[in-house]
PAPA-297075 format. One record per atom (N, C-alpha, C): residue number from 1; chain; atom name; x, y, z. Coordinates in steps of 0.1 Angstrom, whole numbers, plus 5000, padded with zeros to 4 digits. Atoms other than C-alpha are relative to their C-alpha. Example, Ala and Ser with C-alpha at 12.3 -4.5 7.8 and 13.67 -1.06 7.14 Angstrom:
  num  chaine  atome    px    py    pz
    1       A      N  5009  4988  5000
    1       A     CA  5123  4955  5078
    1       A      C  5009  5012  5000
    2       A      N  4991  4989  5000
    2       A     CA  5137  4989  5071
    2       A      C  4992  5011  5008
***
This chain:
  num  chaine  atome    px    py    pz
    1       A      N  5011  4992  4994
    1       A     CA  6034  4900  2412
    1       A      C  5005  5009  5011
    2       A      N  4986  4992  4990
    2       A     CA  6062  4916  2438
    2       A      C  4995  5013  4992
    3       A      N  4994  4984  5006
    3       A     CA  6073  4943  2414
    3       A      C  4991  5005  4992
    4       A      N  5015  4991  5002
    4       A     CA  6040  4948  2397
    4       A      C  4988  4993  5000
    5       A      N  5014  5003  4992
    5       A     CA  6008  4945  2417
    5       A      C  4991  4997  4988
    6       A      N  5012  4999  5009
    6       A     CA  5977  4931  2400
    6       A      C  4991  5012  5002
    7       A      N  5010  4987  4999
    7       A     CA  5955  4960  2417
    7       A      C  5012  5006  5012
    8       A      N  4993  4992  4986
    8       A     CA  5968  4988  2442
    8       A      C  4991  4994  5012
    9       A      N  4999  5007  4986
    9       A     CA  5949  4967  2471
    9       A      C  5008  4991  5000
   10       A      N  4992  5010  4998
   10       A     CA  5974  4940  2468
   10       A      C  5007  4999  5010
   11       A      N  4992  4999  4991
   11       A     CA  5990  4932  2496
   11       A      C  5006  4984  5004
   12       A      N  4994  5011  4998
   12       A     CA  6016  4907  2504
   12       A      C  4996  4992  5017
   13       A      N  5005  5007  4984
   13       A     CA  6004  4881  2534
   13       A      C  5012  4993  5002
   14       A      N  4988  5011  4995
   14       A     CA  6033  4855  2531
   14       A      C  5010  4998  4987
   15       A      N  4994  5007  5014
   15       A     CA  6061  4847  2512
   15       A      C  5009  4990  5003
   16       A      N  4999  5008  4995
   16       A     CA  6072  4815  2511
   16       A      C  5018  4993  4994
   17       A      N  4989  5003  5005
   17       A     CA  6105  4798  2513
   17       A      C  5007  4990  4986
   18       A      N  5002  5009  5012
   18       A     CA  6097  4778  2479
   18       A      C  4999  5012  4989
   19       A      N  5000  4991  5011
   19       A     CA  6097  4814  2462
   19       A      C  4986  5003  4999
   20       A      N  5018  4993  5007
   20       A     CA  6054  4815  2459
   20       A      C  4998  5006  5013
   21       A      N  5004  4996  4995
   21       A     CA  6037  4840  2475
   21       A      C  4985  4999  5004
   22       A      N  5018  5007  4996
   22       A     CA  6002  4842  2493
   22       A      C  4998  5018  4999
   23       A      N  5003  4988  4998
   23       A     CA  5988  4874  2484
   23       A      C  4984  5006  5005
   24       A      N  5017  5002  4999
   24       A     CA  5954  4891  2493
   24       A      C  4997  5016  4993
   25       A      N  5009  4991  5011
   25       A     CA  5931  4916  2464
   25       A      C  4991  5003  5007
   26       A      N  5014  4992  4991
   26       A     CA  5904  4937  2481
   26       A      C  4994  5004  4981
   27       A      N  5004  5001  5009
   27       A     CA  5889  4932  2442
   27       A      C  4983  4996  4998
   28       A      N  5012  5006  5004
   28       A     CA  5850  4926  2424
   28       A      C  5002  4989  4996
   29       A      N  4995  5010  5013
   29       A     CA  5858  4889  2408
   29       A      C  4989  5004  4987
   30       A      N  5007  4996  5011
   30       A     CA  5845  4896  2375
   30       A      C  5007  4990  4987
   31       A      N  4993  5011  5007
   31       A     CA  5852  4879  2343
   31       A      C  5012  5004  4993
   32       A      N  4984  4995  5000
   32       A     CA  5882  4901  2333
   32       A      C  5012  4998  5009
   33       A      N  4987  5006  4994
   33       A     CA  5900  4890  2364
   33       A      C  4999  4985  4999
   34       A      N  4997  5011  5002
   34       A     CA  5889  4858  2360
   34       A      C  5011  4992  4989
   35       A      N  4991  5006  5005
   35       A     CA  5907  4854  2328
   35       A      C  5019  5010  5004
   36       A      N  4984  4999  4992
   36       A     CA  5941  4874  2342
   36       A      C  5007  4989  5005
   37       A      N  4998  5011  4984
   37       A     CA  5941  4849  2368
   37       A      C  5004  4986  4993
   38       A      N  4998  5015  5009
   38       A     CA  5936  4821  2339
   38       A      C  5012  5003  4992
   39       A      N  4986  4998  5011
   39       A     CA  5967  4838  2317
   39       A      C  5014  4992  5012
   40       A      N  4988  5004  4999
   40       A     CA  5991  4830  2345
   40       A      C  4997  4983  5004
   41       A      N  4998  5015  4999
   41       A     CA  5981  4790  2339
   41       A      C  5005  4993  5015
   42       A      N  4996  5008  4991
   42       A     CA  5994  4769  2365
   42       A      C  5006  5009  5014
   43       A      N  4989  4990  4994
   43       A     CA  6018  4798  2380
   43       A      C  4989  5006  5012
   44       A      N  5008  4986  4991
   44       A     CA  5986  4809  2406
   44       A      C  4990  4992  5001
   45       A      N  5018  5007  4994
   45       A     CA  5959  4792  2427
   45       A      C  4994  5011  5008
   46       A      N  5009  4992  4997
   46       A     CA  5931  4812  2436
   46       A      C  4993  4995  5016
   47       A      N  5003  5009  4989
   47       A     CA  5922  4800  2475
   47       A      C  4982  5006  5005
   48       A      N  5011  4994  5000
   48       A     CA  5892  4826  2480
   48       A      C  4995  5012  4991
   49       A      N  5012  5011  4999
   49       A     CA  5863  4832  2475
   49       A      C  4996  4993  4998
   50       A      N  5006  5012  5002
   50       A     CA  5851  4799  2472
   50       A      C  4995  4997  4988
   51       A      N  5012  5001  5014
   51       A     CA  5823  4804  2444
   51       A      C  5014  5005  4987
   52       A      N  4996  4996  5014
   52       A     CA  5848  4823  2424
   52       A      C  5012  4989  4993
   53       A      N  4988  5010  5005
   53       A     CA  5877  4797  2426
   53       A      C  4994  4984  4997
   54       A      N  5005  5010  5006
   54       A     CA  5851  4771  2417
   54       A      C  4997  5004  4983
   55       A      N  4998  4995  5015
   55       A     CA  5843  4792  2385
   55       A      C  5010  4999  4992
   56       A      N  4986  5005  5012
   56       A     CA  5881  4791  2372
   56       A      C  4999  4986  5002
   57       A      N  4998  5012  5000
   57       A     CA  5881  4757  2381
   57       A      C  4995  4995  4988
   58       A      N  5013  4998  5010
   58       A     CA  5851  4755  2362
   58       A      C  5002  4995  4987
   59       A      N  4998  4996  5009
   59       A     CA  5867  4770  2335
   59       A      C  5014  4990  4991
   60       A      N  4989  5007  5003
   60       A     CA  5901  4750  2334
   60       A      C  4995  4985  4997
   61       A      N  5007  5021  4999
   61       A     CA  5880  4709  2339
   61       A      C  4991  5005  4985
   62       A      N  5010  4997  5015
   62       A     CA  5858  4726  2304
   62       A      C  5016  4999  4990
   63       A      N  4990  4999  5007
   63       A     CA  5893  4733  2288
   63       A      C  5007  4987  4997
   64       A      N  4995  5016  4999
   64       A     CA  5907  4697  2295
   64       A      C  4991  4994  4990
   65       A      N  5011  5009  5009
   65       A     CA  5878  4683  2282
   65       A      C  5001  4999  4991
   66       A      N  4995  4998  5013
   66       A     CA  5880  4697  2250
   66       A      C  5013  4999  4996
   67       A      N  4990  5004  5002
   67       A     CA  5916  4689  2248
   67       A      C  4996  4986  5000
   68       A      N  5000  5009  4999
   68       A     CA  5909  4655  2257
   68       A      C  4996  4997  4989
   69       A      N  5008  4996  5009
   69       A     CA  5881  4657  2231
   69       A      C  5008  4999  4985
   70       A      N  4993  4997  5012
   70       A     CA  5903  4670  2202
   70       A      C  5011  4986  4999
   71       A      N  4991  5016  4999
   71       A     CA  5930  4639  2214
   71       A      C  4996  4991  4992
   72       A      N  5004  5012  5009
   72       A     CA  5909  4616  2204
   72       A      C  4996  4997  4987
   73       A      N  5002  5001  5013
   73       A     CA  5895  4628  2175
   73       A      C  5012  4999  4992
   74       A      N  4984  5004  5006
   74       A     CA  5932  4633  2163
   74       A      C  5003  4987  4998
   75       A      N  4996  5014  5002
   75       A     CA  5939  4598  2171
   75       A      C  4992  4990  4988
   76       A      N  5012  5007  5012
   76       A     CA  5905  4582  2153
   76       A      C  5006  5005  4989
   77       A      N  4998  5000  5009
   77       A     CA  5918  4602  2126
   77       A      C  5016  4995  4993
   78       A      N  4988  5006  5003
   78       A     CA  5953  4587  2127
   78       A      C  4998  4987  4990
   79       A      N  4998  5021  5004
   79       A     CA  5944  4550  2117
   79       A      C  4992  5002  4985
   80       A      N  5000  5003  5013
   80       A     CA  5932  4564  2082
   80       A      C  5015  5004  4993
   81       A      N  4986  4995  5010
   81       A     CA  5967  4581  2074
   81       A      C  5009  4987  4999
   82       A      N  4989  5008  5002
   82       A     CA  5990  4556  2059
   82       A      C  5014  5007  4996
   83       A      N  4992  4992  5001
   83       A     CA  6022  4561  2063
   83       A      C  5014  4991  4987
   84       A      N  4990  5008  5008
   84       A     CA  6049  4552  2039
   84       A      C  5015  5004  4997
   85       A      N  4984  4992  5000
   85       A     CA  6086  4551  2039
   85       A      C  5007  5000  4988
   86       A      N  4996  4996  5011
   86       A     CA  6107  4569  2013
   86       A      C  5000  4998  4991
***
């Protein structure tokens, strides 16, 4: 995010001796930045505005779910495959 800014307000507040930075966006949240924000996964916590970093949240506890979701079904459908060796 250094060498190329998400928007031209970007401006660096902190950078920390762990390598992450704290930056701050003079941005609309909308739902085009929301998924940006969601491409870099893990790599990027969102601290304000409030409402909007409840919405990725939101977005990420719905994604789990349905992971979780699909797990299981996966597994229930394990215990009909028999498996057999060579």
């Amino acid at each position: 995010m250094l060498t190329k800014p998400l928007h031209n307000s970007q401006r660096l507040i902190k950078q920390n001796e762990d390598g992450s930075i704290i930056i701050h966006l003079f941005v609309i949240p909308n739902y085009e930045l929301a998924r940006i924000f969601l491409g870099f996964g893990n790599g990027l916590e969102m601290t304000r505005p409030e409402y909007f970093r409840n919405q990725i949240k939101s977005v990420i506890q719905k994604s789990l779910e349905r992971y979780a979701q699909n797990t299981l079904q996966c597994l229930s459908q394990l215990k009909y495959i028999k498996y057999n060796k060579g």
